[in-house]
C-alpha positions in Angstrom: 19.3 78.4 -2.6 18.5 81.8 -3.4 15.6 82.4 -1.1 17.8 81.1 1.5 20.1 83.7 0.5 17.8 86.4 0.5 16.6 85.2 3.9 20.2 85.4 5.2 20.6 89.1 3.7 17.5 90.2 5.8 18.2 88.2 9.1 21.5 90.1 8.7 20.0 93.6 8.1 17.3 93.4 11.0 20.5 92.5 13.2 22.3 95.7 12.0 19.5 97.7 12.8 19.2 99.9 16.1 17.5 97.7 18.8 14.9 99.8 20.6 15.3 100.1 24.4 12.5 101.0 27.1 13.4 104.2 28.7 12.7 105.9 32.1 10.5 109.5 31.5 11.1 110.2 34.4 15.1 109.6 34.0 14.9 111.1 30.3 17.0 114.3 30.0 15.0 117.7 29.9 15.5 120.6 28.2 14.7 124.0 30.1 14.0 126.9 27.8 13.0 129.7 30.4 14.4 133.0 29.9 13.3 136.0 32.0 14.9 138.4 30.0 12.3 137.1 27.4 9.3 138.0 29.6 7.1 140.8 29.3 4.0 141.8 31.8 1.8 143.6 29.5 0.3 143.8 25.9 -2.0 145.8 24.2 -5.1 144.2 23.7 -8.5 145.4 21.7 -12.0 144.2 21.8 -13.2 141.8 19.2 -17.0 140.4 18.7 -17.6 136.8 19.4 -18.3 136.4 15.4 -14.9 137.6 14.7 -13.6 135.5 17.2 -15.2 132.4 15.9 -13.9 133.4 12.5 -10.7 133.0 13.5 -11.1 130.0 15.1 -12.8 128.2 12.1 -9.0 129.0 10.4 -7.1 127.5 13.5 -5.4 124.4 12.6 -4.7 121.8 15.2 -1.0 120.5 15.3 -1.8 117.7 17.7 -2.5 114.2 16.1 -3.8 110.7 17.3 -0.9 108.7 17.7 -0.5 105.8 16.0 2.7 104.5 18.2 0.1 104.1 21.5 -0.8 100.0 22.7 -2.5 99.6 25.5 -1.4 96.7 28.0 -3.4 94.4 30.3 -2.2 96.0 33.8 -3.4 99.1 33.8 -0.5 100.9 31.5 0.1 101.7 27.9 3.4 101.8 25.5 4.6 104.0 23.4 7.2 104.6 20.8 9.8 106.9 19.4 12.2 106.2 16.7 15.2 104.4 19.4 13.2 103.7 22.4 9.7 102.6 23.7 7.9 103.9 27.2 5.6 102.0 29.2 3.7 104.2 31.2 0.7 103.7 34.2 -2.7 104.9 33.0 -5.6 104.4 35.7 -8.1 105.9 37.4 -7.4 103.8 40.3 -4.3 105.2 41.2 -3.3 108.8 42.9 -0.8 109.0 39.6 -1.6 108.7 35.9 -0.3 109.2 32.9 -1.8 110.2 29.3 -0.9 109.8 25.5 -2.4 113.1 24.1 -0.9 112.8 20.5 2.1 113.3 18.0 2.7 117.1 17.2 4.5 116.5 13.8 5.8 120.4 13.8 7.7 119.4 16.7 8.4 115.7 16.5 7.2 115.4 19.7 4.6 113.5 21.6 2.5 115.1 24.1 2.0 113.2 27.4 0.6 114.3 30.5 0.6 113.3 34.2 -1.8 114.0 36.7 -1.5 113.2 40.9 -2.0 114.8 44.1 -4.3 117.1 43.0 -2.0 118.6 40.4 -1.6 117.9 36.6 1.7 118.5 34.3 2.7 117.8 30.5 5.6 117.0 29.3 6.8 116.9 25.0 9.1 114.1 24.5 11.0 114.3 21.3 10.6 111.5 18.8 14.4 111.4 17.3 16.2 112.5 20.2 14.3 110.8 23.4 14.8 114.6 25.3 11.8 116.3 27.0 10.5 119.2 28.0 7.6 120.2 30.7 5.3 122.0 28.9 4.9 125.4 31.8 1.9 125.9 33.7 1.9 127.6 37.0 -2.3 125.9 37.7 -3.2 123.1 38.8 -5.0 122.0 35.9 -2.1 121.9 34.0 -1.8 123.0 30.5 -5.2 124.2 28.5 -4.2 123.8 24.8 -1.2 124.3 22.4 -1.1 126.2 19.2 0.9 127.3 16.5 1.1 130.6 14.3 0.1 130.1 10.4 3.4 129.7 9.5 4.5 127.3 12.1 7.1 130.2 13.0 6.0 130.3 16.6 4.4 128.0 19.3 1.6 129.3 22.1 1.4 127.2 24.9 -1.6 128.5 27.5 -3.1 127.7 31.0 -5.6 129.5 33.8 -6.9 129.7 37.1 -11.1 129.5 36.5 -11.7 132.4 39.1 -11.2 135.8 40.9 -10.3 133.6 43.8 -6.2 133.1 42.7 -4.9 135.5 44.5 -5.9 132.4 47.7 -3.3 131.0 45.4 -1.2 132.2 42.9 0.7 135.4 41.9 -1.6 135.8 38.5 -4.9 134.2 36.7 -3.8 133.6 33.6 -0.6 133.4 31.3 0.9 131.8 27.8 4.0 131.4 26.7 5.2 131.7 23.1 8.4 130.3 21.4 10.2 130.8 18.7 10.9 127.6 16.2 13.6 126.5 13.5 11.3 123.5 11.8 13.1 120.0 11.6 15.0 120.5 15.0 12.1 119.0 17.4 12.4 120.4 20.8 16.3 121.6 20.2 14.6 124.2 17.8 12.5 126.3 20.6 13.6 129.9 22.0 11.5 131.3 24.7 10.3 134.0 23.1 7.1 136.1 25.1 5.4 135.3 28.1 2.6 137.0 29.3 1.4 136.7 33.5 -1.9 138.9 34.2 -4.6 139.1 37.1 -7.0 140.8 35.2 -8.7 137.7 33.5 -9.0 133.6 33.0 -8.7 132.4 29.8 -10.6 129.9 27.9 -9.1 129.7 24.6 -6.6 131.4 22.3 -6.5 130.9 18.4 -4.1 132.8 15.7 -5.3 135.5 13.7 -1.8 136.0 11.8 1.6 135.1 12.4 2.4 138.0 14.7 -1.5 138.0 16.2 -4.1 136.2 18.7 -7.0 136.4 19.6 -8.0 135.6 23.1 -11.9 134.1 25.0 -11.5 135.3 28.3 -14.3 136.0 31.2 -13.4 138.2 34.2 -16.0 136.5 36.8 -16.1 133.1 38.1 -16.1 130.4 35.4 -19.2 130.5 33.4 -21.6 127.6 33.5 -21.5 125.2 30.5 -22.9 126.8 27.7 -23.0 129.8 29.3 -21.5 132.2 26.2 -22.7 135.2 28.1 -19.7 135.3 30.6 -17.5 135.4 27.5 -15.9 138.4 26.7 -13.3 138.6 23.1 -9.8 140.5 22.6 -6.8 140.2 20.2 -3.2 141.4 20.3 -0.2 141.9 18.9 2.8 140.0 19.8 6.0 141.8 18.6 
């Protein structure tokens, strides 16, 4: 009798609990956090050497992680959970559309998913506890190239280019990032558009933090160098303030 009670107790506690529900991404609500009045045209930047570069690369840490929520399904698509809902989404290289789990970002309780169709790719960060997104900007084609965060966790660098001197054919600049401000614990409710930076002078190919108020930046001003081609490279830092 008292295992049958117990199994009562817990048949009634799993019925208490929240039922998850599959959700629309494309129908989940989104969160713009654009502010011109935020954005800026021009920084100071300094030459680095490659070594130093690399130095402060080796101290980058990487705030995207597998996720462990991802199952992949037998028609082509892929679910996913948050902590209330679950999202099945199309994943195949046979169709003009696709989607992509990239990982968990546990500084912003988000997951990172990506879409890419017609010749165009975008991201978007989903929060895990509210089920609200955001697009992650990019003004390229290629979508987004990588997403950081300061030592601290303070503030967020999001970056994307063009890969030649060709853009003006078409877009406005070459390359640009984007940096918020974060209160930790708030997911994607806790971002403030904080710097954004638009230049034609360069493509980049990757930024790291050097401090909590500092980048450095691998850029090349020519076409996109070959694979392996560190020659094209060229190595600067700055100061956002």
């Amino acid at each position: 009798m008292k295992k049958i009670a117990i199994l009562w107790v817990l048949l009634l506690f799993c019925q208490l609990l929240p039922a998850q529900t599959r959700h629309d991404l494309e129908q989940t609500p989104t969160i713009l956090l654009y502010d011109s009045i935020a954005k800026k045209d021009s920084l100071s930047f300094t030459a680095i050497t490659k070594k130093q570069f690399l130095n402060f690369k080796a101290k980058q840490k990487n705030i995207l992680q597998a996720g462990n929520v991802i199952t992949k399904d037998t028609d082509s698509t892929f679910t996913f959970k948050t902590k209330r809902a679950h999202y099945k989404l199309l994943q195949s290289a046979q169709y003009s559309g696709t989607y992509a789990y990239n990982g968990y970002l546990p500084l912003l309780r988000s997951h990172l998913i990506s879409f890419c169709g017609e010749g165009t790719c975008q991201a978007y960060l989903l929060d895990n506890e509210t089920d609200v997104k955001m697009a992650v900007p990019a003004s390229f084609d290629a979508g987004v190239i990588d997403i950081t965060a300061s030592p601290s966790g303070s503030f967020v660098l999001v970056y994307s280019s063009y890969d030649g001197p060709d853009y003006k054919d078409f877009y406005s600049h070459r390359a640009e990032f984007i940096v918020y401000k974060m209160i930790k614990g708030k997911g994607l409710k806790g971002l403030t558009h904080y710097y954004t930076l638009e230049t034609p002078n360069w493509s980049v190919k990757e930024i790291v933090w050097i401090n909590n108020n500092a980048i450095a930046l691998k850029i090349y001003e020519g076409q996109s160098p070959a694979d392996n081609a560190e020659s094209g490279y060229s190595y600067i830092k700055t100061v956002i303030k």
